[in-house]
C-alpha positions in Angstrom: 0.0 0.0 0.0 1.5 3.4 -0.5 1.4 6.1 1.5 -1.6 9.0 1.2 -0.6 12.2 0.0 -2.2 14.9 -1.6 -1.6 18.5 -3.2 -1.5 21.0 -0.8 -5.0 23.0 -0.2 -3.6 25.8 -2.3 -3.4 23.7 -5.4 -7.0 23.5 -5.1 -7.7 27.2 -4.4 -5.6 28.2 -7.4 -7.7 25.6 -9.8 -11.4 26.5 -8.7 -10.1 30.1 -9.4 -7.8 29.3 -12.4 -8.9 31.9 -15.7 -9.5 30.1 -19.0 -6.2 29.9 -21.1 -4.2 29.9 -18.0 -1.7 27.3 -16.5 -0.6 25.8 -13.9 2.8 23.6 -14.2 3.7 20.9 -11.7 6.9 19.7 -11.6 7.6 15.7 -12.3 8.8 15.2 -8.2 6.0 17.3 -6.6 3.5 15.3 -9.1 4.8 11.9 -8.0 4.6 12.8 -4.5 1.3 14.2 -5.0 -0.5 11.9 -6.9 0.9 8.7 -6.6 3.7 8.5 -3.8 6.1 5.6 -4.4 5.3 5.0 -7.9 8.3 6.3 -9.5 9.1 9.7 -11.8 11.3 8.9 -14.5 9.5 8.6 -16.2 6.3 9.6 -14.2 4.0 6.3 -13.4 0.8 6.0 -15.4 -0.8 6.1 -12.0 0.4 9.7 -11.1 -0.7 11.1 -14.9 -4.6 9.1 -14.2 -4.5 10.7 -10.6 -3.4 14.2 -11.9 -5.8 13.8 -14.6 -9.3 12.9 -12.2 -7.8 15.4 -9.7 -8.3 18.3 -12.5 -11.3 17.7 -13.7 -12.8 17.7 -10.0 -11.9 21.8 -11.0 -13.0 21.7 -14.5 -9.2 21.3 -15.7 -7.5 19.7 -18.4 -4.4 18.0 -17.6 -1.8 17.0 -19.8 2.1 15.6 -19.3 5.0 17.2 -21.4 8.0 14.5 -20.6 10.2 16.8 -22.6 9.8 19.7 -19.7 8.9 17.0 -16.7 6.1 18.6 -16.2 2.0 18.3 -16.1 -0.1 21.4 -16.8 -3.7 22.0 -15.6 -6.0 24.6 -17.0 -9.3 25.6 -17.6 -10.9 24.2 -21.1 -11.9 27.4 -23.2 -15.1 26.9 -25.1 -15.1 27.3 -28.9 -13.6 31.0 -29.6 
């Protein structure tokens, strides 16, 4: 069993009040210990992405995983412009 963890409180606060077209980056380490503690970051585990991505869309947020920066990026879907 691994050991809980979550993003902090402020992680939440920043993605209920994130503007459309706006990001927010999170580092490979912070998202492993974050989302899926244990699992391993290089490259991220498939469990830490799956986590990161239902943990986003709790906030309306899309989530997606650059490897080529080590980093995941939440932001707020933008209707049709």
């Amino acid at each position: 069993m691994q050991p809980e963890t979550m993003p902090p409180e402020e992680l939440d606060t920043t993605l209920t009040a994130l503007p459309l077209r706006i990001g927010v980056y999170i580092p490979d380490d912070l998202m492993e210990d974050w989302f899926a503690p244990g699992t391993g970051m290089n490259p991220v585990s498939e469990a830490a992405l799956k986590a990161a991505e239902a943990y986003g869309r709790r906030f309306e947020c899309e989530f997606k995983y650059y490897p080529e920066r080590m980093e995941g990026v939440f932001w707020k879907w933008v209707p049709a412009l």
